[in-house]
SEVO-215273 format. One record per residue (C-alpha): residue in one letter; chain; x, y, z; residue number from 1. Coordinates in Angstrom, 2 decimals. Layout:
<pts>
   resn   chain         x         y         z   resi
      A       A         X         Y         Z    NUM
...
</pts>
This chain:
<pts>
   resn   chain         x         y         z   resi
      X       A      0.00      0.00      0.00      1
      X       A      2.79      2.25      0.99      2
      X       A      4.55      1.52     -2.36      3
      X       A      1.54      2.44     -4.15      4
      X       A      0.51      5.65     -2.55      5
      X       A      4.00      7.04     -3.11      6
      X       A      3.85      6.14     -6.56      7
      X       A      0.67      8.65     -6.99      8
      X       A     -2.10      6.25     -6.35      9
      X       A     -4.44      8.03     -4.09     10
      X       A     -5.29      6.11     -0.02     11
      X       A     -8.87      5.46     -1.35     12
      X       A     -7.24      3.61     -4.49     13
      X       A     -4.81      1.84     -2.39     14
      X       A     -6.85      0.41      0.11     15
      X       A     -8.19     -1.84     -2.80     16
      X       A     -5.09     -3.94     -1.80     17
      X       A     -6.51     -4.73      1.44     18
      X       A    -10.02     -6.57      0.54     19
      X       A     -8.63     -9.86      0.60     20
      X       A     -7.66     -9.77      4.36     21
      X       A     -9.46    -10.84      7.46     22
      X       A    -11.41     -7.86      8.63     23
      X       A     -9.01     -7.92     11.73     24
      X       A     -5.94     -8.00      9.22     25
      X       A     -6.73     -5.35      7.48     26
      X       A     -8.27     -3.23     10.28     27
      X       A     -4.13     -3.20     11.68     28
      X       A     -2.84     -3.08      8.24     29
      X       A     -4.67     -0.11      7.84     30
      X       A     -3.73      1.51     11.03     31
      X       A     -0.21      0.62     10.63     32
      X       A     -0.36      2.90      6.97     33
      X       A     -2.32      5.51      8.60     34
      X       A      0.38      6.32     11.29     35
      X       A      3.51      6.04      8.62     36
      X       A      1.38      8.85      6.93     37
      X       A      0.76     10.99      9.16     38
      X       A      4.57     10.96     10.96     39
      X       A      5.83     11.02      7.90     40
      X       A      8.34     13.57      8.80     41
      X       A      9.61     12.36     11.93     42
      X       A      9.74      8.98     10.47     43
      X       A     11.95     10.11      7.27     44
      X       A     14.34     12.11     10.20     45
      X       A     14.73      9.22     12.43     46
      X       A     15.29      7.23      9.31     47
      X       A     18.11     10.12      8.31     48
      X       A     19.62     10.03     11.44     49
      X       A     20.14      5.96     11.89     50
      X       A     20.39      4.93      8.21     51
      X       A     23.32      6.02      6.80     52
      X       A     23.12      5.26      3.86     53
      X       A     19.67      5.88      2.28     54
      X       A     17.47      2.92      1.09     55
      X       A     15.89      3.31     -2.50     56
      X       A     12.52      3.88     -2.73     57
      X       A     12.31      1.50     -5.92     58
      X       A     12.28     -1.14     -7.52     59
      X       A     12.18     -3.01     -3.73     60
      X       A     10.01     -2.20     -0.88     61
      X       A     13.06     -2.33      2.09     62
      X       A     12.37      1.41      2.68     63
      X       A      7.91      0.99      3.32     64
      X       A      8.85     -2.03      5.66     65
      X       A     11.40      0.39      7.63     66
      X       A      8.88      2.65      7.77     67
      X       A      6.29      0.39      9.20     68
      X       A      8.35     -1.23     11.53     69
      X       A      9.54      2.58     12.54     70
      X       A      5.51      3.52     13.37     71
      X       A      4.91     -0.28     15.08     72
      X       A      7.61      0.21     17.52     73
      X       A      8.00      4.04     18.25     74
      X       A      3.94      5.43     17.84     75
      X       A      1.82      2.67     17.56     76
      X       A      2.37      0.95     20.86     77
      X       A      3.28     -2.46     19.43     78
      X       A      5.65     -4.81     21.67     79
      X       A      9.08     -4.77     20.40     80
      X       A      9.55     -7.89     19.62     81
      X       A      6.13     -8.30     17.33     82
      X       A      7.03     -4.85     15.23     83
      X       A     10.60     -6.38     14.74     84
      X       A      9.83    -10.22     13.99     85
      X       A      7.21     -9.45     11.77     86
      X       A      9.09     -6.56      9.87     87
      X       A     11.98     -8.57      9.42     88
      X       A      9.97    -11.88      8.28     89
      X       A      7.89     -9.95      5.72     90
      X       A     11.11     -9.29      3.73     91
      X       A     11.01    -10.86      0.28     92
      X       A     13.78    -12.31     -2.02     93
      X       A     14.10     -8.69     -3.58     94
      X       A     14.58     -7.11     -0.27     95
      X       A     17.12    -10.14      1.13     96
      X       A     20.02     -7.46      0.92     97
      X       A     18.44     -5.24      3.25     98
      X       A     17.06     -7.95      6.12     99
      X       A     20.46     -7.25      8.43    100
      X       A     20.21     -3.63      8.23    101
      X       A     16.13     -3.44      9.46    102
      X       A     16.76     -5.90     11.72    103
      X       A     20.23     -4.05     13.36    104
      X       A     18.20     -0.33     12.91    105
      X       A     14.66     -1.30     14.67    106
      X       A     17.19     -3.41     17.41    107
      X       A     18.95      0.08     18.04    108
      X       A     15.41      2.07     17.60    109
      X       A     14.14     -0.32     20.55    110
      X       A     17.03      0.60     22.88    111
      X       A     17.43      3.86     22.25    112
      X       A     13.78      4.98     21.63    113
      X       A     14.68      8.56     19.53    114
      X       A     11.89     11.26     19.40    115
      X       A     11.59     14.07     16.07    116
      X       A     10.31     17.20     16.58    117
      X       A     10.31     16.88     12.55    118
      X       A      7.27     18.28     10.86    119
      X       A      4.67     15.73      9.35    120
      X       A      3.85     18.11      6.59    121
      X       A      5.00     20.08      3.59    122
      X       A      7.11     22.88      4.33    123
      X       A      4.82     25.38      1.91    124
      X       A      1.69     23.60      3.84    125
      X       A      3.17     24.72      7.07    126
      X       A      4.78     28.12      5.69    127
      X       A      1.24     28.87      4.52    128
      X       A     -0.94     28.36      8.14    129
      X       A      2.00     30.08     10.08    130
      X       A      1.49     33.12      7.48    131
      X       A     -2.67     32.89      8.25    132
      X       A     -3.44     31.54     11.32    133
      X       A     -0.31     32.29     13.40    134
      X       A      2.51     30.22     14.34    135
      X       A      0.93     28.57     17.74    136
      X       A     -2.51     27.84     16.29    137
      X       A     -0.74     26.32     13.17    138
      X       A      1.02     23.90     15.51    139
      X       A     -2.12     23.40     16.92    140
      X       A     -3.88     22.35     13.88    141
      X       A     -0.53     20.19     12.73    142
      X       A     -0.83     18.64     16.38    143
      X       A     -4.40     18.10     15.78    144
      X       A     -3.79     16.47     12.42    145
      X       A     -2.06     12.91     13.58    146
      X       A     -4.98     11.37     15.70    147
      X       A     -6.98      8.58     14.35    148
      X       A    -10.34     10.54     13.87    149
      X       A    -13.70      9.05     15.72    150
      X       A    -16.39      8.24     14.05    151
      X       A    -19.22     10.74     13.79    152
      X       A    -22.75      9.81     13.33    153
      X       A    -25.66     11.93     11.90    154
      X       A    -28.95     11.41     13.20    155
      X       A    -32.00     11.98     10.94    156
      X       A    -33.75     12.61     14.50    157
      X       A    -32.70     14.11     17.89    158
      X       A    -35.47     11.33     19.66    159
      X       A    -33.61      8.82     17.63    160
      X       A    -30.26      9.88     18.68    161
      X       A    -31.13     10.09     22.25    162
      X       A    -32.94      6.93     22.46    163
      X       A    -29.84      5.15     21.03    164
      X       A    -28.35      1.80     22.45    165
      X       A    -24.67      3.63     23.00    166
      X       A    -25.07      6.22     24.41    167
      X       A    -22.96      4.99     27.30    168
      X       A    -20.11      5.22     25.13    169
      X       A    -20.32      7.71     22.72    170
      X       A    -19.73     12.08     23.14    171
      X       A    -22.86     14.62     22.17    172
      X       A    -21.46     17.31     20.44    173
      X       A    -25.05     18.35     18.90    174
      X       A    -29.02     16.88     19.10    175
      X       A    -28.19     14.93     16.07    176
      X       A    -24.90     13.81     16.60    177
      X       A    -23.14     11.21     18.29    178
      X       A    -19.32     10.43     18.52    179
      X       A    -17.78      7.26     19.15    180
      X       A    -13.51      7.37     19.99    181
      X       A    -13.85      3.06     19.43    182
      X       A    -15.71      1.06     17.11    183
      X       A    -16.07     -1.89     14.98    184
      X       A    -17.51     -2.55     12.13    185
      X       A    -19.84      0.46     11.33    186
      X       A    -22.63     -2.39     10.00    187
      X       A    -22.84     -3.49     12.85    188
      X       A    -24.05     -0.98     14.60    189
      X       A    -27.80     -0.64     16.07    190
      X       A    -29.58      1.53     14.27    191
      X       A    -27.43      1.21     10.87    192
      X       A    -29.73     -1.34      9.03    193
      X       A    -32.92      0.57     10.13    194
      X       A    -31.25      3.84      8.32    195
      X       A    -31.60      5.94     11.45    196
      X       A    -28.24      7.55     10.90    197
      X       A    -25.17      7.87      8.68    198
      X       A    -21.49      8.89      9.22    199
      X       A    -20.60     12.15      8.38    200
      X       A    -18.01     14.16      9.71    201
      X       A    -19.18     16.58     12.32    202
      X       A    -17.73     19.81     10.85    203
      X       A    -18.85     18.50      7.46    204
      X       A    -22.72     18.05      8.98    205
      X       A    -22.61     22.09     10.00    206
      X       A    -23.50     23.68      6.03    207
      X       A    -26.96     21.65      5.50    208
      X       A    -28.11     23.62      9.04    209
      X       A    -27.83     26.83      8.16    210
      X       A    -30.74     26.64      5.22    211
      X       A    -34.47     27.97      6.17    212
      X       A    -37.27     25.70      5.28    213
      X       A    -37.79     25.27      2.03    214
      X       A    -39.48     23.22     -0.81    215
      X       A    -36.39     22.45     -2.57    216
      X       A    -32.87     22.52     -2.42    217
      X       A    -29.84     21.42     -5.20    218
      X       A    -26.72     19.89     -3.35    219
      X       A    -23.61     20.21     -5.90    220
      X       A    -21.01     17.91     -5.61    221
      X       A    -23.10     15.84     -3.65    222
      X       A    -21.52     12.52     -3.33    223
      X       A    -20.45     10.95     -0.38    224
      X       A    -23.84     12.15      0.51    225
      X       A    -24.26     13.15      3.97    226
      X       A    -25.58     16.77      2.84    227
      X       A    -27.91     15.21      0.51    228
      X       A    -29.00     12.99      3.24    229
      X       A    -29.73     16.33      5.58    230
      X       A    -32.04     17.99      3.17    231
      X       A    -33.98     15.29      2.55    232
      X       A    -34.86     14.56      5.87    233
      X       A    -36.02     18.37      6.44    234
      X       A    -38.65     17.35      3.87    235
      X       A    -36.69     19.31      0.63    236
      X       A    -37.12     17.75     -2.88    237
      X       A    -33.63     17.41     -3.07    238
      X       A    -31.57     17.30     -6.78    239
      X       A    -28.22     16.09     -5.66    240
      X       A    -25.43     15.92     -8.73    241
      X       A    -22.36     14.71     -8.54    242
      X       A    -19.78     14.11    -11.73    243
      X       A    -18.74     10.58    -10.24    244
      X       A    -21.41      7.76    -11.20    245
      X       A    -19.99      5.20     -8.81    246
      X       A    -20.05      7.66     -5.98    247
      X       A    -23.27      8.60     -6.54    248
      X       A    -24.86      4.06     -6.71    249
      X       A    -23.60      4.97     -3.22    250
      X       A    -25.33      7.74     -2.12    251
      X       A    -28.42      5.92     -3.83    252
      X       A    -27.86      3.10     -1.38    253
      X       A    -27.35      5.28      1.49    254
      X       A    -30.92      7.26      0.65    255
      X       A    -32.30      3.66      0.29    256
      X       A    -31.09      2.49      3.64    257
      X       A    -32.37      5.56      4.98    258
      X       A    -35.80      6.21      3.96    259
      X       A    -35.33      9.54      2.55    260
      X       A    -35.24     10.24     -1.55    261
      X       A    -33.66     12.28     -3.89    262
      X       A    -33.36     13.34     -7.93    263
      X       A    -29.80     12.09     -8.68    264
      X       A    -27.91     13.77    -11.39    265
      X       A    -24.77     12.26    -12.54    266
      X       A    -22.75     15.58    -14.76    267
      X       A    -20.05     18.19    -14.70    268
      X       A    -21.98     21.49    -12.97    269
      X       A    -19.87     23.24    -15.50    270
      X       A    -20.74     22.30    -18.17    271
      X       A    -24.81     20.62    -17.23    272
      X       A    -28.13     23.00    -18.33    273
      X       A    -30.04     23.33    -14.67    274
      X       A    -33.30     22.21    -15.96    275
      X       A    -34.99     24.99    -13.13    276
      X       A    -34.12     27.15     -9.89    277
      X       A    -33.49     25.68     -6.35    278
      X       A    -35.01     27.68     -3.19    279
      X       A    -31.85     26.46     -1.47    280
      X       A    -28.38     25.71     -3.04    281
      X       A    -25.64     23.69     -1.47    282
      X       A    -22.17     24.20     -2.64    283
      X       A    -19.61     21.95     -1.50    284
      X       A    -17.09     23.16     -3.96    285
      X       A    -13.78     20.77     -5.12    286
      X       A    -11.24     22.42     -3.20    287
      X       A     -7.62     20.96     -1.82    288
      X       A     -8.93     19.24      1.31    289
      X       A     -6.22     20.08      3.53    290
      X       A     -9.13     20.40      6.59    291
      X       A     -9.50     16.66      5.99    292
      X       A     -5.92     15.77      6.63    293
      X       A     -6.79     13.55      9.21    294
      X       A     -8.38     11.05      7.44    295
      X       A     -7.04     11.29      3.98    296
      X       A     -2.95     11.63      5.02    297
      X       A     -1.93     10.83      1.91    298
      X       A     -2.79     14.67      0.54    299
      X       A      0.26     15.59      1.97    300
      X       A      2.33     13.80     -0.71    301
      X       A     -0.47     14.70     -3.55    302
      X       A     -0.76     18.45     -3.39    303
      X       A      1.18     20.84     -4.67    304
      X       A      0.88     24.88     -3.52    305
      X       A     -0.01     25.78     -7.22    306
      X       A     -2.98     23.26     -6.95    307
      X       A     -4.68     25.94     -4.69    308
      X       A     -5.05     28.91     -7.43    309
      X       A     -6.33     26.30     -9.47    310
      X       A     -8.99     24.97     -7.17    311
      X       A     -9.32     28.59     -6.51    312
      X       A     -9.97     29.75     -9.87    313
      X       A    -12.75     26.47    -10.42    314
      X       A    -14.87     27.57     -7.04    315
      X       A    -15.15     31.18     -8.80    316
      X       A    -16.70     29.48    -11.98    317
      X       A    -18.82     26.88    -10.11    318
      X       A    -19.88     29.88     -7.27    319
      X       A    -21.53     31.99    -10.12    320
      X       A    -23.09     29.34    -11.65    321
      X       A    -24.83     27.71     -8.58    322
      X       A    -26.12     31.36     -8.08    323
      X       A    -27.43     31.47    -11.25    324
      X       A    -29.70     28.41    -10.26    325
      X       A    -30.54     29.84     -6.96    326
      X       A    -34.43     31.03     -7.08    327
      X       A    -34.92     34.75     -6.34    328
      X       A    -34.96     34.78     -2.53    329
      X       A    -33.01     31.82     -2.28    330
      X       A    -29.83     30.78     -0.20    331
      X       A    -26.95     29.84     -1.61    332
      X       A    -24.64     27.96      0.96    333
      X       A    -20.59     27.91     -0.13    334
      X       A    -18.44     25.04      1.90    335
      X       A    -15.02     23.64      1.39    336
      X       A    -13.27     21.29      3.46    337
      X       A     -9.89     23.33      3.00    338
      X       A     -7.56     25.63      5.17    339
      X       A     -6.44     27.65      2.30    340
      X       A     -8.14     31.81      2.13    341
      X       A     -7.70     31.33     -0.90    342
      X       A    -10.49     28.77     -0.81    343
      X       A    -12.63     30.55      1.19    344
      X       A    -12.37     33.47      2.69    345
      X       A    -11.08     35.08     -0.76    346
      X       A    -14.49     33.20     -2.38    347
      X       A    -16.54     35.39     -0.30    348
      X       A    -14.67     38.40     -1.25    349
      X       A    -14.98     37.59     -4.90    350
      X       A    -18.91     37.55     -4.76    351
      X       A    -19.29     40.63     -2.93    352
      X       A    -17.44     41.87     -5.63    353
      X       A    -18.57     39.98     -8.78    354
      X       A    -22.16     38.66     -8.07    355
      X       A    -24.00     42.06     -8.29    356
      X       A    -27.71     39.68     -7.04    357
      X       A    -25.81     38.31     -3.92    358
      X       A    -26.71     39.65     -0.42    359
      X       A    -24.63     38.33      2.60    360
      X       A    -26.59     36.50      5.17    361
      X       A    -24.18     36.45      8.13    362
      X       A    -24.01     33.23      9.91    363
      X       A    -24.80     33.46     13.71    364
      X       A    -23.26     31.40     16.82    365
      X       A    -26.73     30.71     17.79    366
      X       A    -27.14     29.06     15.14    367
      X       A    -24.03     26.38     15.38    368
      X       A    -23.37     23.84     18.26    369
      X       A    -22.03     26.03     21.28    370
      X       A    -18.51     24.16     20.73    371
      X       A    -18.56     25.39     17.35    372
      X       A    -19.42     29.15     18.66    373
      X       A    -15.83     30.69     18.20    374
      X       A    -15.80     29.29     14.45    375
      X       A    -17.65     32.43     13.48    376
      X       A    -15.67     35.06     11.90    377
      X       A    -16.66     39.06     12.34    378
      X       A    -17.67     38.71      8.80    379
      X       A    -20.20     36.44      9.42    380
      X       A    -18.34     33.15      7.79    381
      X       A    -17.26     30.02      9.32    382
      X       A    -13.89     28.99      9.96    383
      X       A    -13.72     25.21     11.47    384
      X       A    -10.12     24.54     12.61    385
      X       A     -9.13     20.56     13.46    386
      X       A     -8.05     21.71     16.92    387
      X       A    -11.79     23.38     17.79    388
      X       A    -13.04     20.23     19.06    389
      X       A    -12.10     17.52     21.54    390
      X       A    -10.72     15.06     19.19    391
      X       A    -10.38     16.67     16.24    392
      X       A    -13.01     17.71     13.39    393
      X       A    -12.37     18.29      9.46    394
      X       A    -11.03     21.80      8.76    395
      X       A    -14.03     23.89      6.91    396
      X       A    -15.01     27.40      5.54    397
      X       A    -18.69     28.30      5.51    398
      X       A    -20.29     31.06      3.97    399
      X       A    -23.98     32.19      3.18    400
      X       A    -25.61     34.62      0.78    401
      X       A    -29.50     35.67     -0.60    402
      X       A    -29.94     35.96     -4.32    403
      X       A    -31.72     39.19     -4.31    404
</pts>
C-alpha cells in the first residue's frame, strides 16, 4: 500500500489492496499505513539520522517495511519484539540485501527509543498556516492532524439519537450527533440497518443547518452524501449531482437504507443545463482538502501549492453558476473542506465583488453547536479549525448569501 501511494495512487485507491484480508488484518494493516502517513516527517528524520546510507525507494520495498516497523515500535504501541519479527519476516527475495540492516536499525530504535520534533507536513503547507493563522494555532492544527479521527454519526432525529443503544459510550457534540472514539464494524451498529443515521463528519454536517425551510434545495457535488441525506430529511425535494457515477450508486444506497429520496444527477456542474431554480443551493465546492488531513494523510504527498489557485480559480466558476440556479430569494450555501483563504475566505470576497444579485446573510453562533461558537468570523463566515473540538473535526469554511 505504501509503495503504491507514493507512486501517486491516491489512499482510497490503495486500500483496494486490502479486501482480501481478514477484517481484523486489514483493520491493523490499515492503522499501521495511517500512522507512517501521518509521521511522515519524523519517520523520514529518524530514518536520516540511523540509516546512513539511504534505502531506495524502488524497484524493492526495504524502505515501506522500515517505515512500518519505525511507526509499530516508536507510535503505535506495538511490543518490540512483534514490530521487529514481523518486519523482518515480511522481507522478500528482492529485499534479502536489506534484512540485516532493518533488523540491526529497529534493534537500536528499541534501545534507544529517539523522538523528532520533525514536521509531518509540507514545508509550503506549514509556511502557509504560520502566514494565516499564526505560528501557535498552526502547531495546533498540525498537532491536531495525527490522531486517528472518531467516528461521527448523523442522526436523521434528535429522539432517535437520544434513544440510542450507545449512548454509554459515545460524546454529544449536537441533538443529532453522536461520537464514538472506538468502534467496529460500522454495520454493525444498532440503528445502521434501520437507516436511522449515517457517518458524516461533524464539521462537514454544519453547512446543510444553516438553510431555512424550504421546498427544494440542489446539493452540488453531492456525493459521499451526507448533505444530501440532511435535506432530505427536512422534507426538501432534493436534486443532488455529482460528476462521479460510482459515488453517486452509493449515495443511492445510502438514501435507500435511509428512507429519505432524492433526484440524482450524474454531470459536470460546468458544463450541465439546470433544468430549473433551487429555493436552497448547497455548494460543497472541489477544493484541496487540507481540513481533511486527518483522514485522507496521503494529501500531503499529492498536493502541490499551485494546486490551490487552481482549485481557486474552479470555485469562482462553479460559485456563479450555482447562483445562477438559486431562485430569487433563495440561499446559496458555499463550503469547502480546505484551510487555504484562498479557498474561502477570498471566495466570499470575490462575490461581494462579482455577483452584483448576492446579499450576505451572516451566519450566527446561535445558530451552530455552542462548541462550534468561536468558528464564526466578524464577517459572518465560518472557519472550522481541526483543533476546535475535543478530538479533532475536518477543517471547513462556511459562507452564506441571498440571491436578491
Amino acid at each position: 500500500m505504501l509503495a503504491a501511494i507514493e507512486r501517486g495512487k491516491t489512499l482510497d485507491e490503495a486500500l483496494d489492496r486490502l479486501a482480501d484480508l481478514p477484517p481484523r488484518d486489514a483493520a491493523f494493516a490499515h492503522a499501521i499505513v495511517m500512522t507512517v502517513l501521518r509521521r511522515r516527517g519524523q519517520i523520514s528524520d529518524i530514518i536520516s539520522r540511523y540509516v546512513s546510507r539511504p534505502i531506495p525507494a524502488r524497484p524493492h520495498l526495504a524502505r515501506a517495511l522500515l517505515q512500518i516497523g519505525i511507526a509499530q515500535l516508536l507510535f503505535m504501541g506495538v511490543a518490540a519484539h512483534a514490530a521487529i519479527h514481523e518486519t523482518v519476516q515480511a522481507v522478500g527475495r528482492q529485499e534479502a540485501p536489506y534484512r540485516g540492516l532493518l533488523n540491526a536499525v529497529l534493534r537500536r530504535l528499541d534501545r534507544e527509543r529517539p523522538t523528532s520534533e520533525a514536521s509531518n507536513l509540507p514545508d509550503w503547507m506549514m509556511a502557509r498556516w504560520v502566514a494565516h493563522y499564526g505560528a501557535e494555532t498552526a502547531a495546533q492544527i498540525a498537532a491536531a492532524l495525527l490522531h486517528q479521527p472518531p467516528l461521527d454519526l448523523c442522526f436523521a432525529s434528535a429522539d432517535v439519537a437520544s434513544a440510542w443503544s450507545h449512548n454509554e459510550a459515545a460524546s454529544t457534540l449536537a441533538t443529532h450527533h453522536r461520537r464514538l472514539a472506538e468502534y467496529g464494524p460500522v454495520e454493525a451498529l444498532e440503528g445502521f440497518a434501520k437507516g436511522q443515521w449515517w457517518v458524516q463528519d461533524f464539521a462537514a454536517q454544519m453547512p446543510a443547518r444553516l438553510f431555512p425551510p424550504a421546498a427544494t434545495a440542489l446539493d452540488i457535488c453531492a456525493a459521499p452524501g451526507g448533505k444530501t441525506l440532511q435535506l432530505a430529511s427536512t422534507g426538501s425535494r432534493v436534486t443532488a449531482l455529482d460528476i462521479s457515477a460510482t459515488r453517486l450508486q452509493r449515495l443511492q444506497q445510502n438514501l435507500d437504507r435511509c428512507r429519505v429520496s432524492a433526484e440524482l444527477v450524474t454531470a459536470d456542474f460546468l458544463e450541465w443545463t439546470p433544468p430549473q431554480h433551487w429555493d436552497n443551493v448547497l455548494l460543497d465546492a472541489p477544493c484541496s482538502a487540507t481540513g481533511t488531513l486527518r483522514r485522507h494523510p496521503d494529501l500531503a504527498l499529492h498536493r502541490r501549492e499551485a494546486d490551490i489557485a487552481d482549485r481557486a480559480a474552479l470555485q469562482a466558476q462553479m460559485i456563479a453558476k450555482a447562483f445562477a440556479a438559486t431562485a430569487k430569494g433563495g440561499t446559496l450555501v458555499y463550503c469547502v473542506c480546505s484551510l487555504e483563504p484562498e479557498e474561502g475566505e477570498a471566495i466570499a470576497a470575490f462575490v461581494a465583488e462579482e455577483i452584483a444579485d448576492s446579499l450576505a446573510v451572516p451566519i450566527q453562533p446561535s445558530e451552530l453547536p455552542p462548541v462550534l461558537a468561536d468558528a464564526v468570523t466578524a464577517s459572518g463566515h465560518v472557519r472550522i479549525l481541526p483543533h476546535m473540538v475535543t478530538g479533532g473535526v475536518d477543517g471547513f469554511f462556511i459562507a452564506r448569501w441571498r440571491k436578491r
